[in-house]
C-alpha positions as CSV (number, residue, x, y, z in Angstrom):
1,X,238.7,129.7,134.7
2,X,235.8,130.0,136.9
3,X,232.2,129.8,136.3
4,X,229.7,132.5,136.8
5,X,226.2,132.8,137.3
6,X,224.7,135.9,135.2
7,X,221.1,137.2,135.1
8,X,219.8,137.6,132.0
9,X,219.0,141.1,131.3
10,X,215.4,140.3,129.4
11,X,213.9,137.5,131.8
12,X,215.5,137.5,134.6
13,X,216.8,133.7,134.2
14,X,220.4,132.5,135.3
15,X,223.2,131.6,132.7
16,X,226.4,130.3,133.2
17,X,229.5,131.9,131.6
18,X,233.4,130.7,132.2
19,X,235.7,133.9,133.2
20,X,239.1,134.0,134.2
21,X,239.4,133.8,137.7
22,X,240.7,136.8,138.6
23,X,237.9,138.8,136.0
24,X,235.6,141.4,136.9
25,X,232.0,141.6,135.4
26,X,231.5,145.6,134.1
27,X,228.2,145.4,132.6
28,X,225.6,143.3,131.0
29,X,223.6,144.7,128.1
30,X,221.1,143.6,125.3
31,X,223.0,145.8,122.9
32,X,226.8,145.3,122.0
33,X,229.0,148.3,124.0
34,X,230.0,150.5,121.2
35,X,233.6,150.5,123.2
36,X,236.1,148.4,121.5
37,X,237.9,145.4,123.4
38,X,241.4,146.2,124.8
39,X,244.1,143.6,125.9
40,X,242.4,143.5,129.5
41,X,239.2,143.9,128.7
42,X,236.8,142.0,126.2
43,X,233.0,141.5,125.7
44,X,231.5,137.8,125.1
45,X,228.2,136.7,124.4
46,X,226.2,134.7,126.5
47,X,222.5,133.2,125.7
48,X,220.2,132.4,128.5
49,X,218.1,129.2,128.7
50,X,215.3,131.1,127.5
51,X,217.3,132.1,124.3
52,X,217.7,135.7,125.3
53,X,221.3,137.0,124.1
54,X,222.7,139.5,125.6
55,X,226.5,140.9,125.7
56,X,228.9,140.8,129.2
57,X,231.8,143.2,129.1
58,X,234.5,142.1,131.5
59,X,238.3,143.2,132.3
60,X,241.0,140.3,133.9
């Protein structure tokens, strides 16, 4: 597991989310995706420093 560096999609402010290594970032929303999670692909969520939360869909 790696650790990523996101912008937060309210401020502007870096968070820091674990992803698998091999794991691609597909989008960043203050909303949760109305798509459902599949076996390779999932949506976490992340809350910035400034207590903005907002949801990262990735596939691995």
């Amino acid at each position: 597991m790696g650790i990523r560096q996101l912008r937060c999609p309210e401020c502007g402010a870096d968070a820091s989310m674990g992803l698998p290594r091999d794991s691609t970032v597909n989008g960043i929303s203050t909303t949760e995706p109305s798509e459902p999670e599949t076996d390779n692909r999932k949506v976490r969520t992340v809350a910035c420093p400034n207590d903005h939360e907002f949801y990262v869909t990735f596939t691995f």
